[in-house]
C-alpha positions in Angstrom: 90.1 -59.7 27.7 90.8 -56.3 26.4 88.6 -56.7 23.5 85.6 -58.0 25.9 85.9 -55.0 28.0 85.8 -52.8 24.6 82.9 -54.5 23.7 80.9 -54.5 26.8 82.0 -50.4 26.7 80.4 -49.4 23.6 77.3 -51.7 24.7 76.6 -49.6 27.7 77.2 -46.4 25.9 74.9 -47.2 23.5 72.2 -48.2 26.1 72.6 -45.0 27.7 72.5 -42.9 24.6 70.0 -40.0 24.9 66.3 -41.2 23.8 64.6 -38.9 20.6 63.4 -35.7 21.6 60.0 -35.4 21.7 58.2 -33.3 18.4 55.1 -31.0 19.8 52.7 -30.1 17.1 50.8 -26.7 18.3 46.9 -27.1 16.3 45.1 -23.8 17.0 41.3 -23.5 16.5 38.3 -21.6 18.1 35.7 -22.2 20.1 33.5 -22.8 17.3 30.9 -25.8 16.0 32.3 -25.0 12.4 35.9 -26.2 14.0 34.2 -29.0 14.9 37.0 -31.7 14.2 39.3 -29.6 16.5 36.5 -29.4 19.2 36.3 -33.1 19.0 40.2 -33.8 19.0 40.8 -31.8 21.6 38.1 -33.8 24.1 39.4 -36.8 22.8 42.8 -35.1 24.1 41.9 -34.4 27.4 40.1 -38.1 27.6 43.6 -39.7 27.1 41.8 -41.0 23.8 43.7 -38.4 22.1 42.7 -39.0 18.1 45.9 -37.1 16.8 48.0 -38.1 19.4 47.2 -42.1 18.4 47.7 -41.6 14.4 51.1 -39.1 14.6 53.2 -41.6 16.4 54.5 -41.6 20.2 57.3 -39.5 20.3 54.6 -36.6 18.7 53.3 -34.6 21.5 49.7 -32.4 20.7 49.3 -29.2 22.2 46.0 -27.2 21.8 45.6 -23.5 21.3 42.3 -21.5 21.4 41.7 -18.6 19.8 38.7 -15.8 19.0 39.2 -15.6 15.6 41.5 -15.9 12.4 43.8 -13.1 12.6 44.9 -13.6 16.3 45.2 -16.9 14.7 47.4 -16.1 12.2 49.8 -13.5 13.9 50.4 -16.8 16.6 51.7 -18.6 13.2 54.1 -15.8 12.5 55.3 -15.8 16.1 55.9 -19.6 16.0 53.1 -20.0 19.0 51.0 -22.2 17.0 52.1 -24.6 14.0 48.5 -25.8 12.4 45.2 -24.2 13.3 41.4 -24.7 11.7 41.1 -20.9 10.6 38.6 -18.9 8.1 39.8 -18.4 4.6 40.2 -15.0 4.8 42.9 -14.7 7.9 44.6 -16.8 6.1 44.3 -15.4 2.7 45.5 -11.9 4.2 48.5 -13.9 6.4 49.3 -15.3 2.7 49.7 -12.0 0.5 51.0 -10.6 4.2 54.3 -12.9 2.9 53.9 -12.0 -0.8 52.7 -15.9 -1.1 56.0 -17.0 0.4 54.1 -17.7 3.7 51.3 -19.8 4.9 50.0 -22.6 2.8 46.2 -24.7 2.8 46.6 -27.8 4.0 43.2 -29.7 4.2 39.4 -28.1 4.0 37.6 -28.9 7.3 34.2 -26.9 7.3 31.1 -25.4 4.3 28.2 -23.4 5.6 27.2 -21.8 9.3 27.9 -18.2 8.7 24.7 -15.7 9.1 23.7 -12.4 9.0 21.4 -11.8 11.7 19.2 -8.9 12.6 17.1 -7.6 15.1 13.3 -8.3 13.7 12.0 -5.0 15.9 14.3 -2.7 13.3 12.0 -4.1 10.0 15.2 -4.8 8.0 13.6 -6.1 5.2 16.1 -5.5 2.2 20.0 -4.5 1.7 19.1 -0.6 1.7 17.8 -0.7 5.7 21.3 -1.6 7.0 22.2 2.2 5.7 23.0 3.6 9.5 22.9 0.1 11.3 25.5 -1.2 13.4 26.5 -4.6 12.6 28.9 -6.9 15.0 31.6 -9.1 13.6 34.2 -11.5 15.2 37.0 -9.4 14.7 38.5 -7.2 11.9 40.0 -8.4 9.1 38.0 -12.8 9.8 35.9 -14.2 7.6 32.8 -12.9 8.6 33.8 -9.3 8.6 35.2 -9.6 5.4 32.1 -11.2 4.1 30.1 -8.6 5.6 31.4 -5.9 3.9 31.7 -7.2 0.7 28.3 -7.6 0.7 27.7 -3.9 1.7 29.4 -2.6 -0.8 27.7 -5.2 -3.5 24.4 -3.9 -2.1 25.3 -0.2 -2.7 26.3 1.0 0.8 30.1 2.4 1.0 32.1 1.0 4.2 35.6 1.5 4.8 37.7 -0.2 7.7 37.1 2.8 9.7 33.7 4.4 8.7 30.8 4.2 6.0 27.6 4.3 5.7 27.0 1.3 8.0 28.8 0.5 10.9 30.8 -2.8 11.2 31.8 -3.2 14.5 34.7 -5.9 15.7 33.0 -7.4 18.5 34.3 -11.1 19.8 31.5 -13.4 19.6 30.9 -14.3 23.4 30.2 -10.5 23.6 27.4 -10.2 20.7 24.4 -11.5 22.4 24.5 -9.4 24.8 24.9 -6.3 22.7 22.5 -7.2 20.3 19.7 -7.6 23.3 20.9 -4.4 24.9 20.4 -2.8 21.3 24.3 -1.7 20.9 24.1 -3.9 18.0 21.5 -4.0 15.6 22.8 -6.8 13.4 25.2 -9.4 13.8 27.1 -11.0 10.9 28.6 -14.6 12.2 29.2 -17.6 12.5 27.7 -20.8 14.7 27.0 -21.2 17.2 26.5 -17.6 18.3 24.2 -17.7 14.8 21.6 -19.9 16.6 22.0 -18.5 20.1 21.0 -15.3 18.7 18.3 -16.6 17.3 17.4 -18.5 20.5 18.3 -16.1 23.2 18.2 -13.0 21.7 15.2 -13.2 19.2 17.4 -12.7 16.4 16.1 -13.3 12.7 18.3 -14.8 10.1 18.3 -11.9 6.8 21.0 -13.9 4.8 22.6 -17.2 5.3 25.8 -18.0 4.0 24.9 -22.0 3.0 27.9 -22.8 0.9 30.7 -20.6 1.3 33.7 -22.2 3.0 33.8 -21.4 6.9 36.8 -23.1 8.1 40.1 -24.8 6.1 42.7 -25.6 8.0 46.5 -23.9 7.2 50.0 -24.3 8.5 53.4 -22.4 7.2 56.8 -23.2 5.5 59.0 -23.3 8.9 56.5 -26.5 9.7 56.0 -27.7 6.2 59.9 -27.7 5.6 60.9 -29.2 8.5 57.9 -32.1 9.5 56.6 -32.7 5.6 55.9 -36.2 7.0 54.3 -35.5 10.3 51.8 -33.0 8.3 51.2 -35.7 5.8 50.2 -37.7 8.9 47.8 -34.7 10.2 46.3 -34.2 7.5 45.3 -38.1 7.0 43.8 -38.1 10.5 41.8 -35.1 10.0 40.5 -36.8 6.7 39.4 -40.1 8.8 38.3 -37.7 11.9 35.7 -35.5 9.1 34.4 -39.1 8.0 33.7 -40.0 11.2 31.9 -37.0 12.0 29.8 -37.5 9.1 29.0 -40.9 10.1 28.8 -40.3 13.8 26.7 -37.0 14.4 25.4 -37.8 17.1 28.9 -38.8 19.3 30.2 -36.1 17.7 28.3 -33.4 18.4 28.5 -35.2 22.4 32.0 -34.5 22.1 31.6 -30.7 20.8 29.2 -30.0 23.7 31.4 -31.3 26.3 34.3 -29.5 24.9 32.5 -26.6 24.2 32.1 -26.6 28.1 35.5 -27.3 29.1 36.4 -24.5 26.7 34.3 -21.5 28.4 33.3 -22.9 31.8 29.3 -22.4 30.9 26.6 -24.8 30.5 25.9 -25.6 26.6 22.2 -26.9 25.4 22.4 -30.0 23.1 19.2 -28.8 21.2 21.9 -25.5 20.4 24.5 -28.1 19.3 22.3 -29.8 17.0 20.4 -26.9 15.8 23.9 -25.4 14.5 24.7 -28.5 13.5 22.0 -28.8 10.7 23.5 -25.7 8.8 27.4 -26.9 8.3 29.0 -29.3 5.9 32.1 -31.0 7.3 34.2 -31.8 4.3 38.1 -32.4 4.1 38.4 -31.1 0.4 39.4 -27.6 -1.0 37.1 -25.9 -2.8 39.2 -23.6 -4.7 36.7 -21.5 -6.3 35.2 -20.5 -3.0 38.1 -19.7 -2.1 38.9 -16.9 -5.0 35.7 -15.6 -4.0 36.7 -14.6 -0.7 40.1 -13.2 -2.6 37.9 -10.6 -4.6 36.0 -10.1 -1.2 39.4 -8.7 0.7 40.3 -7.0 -2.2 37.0 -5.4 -2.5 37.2 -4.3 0.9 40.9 -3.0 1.2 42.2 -5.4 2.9 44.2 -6.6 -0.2 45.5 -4.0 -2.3 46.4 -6.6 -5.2 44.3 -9.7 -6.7 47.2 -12.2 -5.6 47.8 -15.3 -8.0 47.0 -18.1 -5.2 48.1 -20.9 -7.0 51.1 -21.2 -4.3 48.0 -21.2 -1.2 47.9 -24.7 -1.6 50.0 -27.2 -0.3 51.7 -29.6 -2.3 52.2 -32.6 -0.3 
């Protein structure tokens, strides 16, 4: 008898153990068509169709995080507020030598193509030269874009600083560039889509340079997440490969999902001819390319922003 009650004990203890805690994933990314995975995720997300959410398991639990641009991004890594997030390479690239290359490791590509320099056509900016004196908007200091932007000044012959130079980059976040540039406070706007098209379409912009192959978007996570769910990003990263061939094979779904997103994201009314227009000017790829990559290296350290060339063998993750 004894024995039976000692049995029938350590059954109901074990029935009432404590169930596994539930694992929340963070995935940061902007409001963006070139973070178009994440756009789509996170509709599927709020659909209850949740793509992630059905391929990490159900004890995984996805959160969503929205940011301007890469280096608000980046600095939410470091302070544990976000755990993967779609991102420009250069963010990142900074966040990386930021840690000496101890930090912050490339996880998947996601996005080619859809950045633009874009100028107002009443100015007659014709070559590299006219931007002397201009005032040129970018997303933020320090993101892909801005980088980009100066780089290319200084190529072209026309010193720029962080602070000052010969032309004037300005950080301006993108839902405030349209209306600068119409107002003239802005007489060029280096970007990315789909403010590239709305410029064009609503602000009579004129494309001067687009940026057709250069990676716009990877996607990055750090060693506190890499160490401690190797599997669960293994898992991430597969789903994000099957969500960018679906994309591919789906455009028009897709870019359905984007709009409505897109939307829920900033509470305004988005045109599907603007979704599709962007649309025809980014690759959505789930490889690396590492060359691209170094080139946006020698562009931060052209600009200051890096004051080594980094080895960035150690960038990517090694799954």
């Amino acid at each position: 008898m004894k024995k039976f009650f000692a049995l029938t004990l350590v059954a109901l203890l074990a029935g009432c153990s404590p169930e596994p805690k539930e694992t929340v994933i963070q995935i940061g990314h902007f409001p963006n068509i070139s973070h178009a995975q994440a756009l789509v995720a996170h509709q599927l997300s709020r659909q209850g169709k949740g793509w992630f959410e059905q391929r990490l398991g159900k004890d995984v639990k996805v959160q969503w995080r929205l940011f301007n641009a890469g280096p608000s991004a980046m600095e939410s890594m470091f302070t544990r507020a976000v755990d993967i997030t779609y991102v420009g390479p250069n963010p990142a690239i900074n966040a990386f030598a930021r840690t000496r290359g101890r930090d912050i490791r490339v996880i998947a590509g996601s996005a080619d193509g859809g950045a633009s320099l874009v100028v107002n056509p009443k100015l007659n900016i014709t070559k590299p030269s006219d931007f002397k004196g201009k005032k040129i908007g970018t997303p933020q200091l320090g993101n892909t874009q801005d980088v980009a932007c100066r780089a290319w000044l200084i190529e072209n012959g026309i010193p720029v600083t962080l602070t000052s130079g010969e032309a004037k980059v300005i950080a301006t976040a993108n839902p405030e560039q349209l209306s600068l540039f119409r107002q003239g406070n802005l007489d060029a706007v280096w970007t990315i889509e789909p403010w590239v098209t709305r410029l064009e379409q609503e602000g009579g912009g004129k494309i001067f340079l687009e940026q057709k192959e250069a990676i716009t978007t990877i996607v990055v996570s750090c060693n506190r997440v890499l160490k401690k769910h190797p599997e669960l990003v293994k898992k991430f990263v597969q789903a994000h490969i099957e969500l960018t061939e679906w994309i591919n094979k789906n455009p028009a779904e897709a870019q359905k999902l984007v709009l409505l997103e897109l939307e829920a994201l900033t509470g305004g009314k988005i045109s599907e001819k603007l979704v599709r227009d962007s649309w025809q000017r980014i690759t959505f790829t789930s490889k690396i390319n590492k060359d691209e990559v170094q080139k946006f290296v020698d562009y931060a350290y052209k600009c200051g922003f890096l004051r080594n060339k980094m080895k960035m063998d150690k960038f990517y993750w090694e799954k």
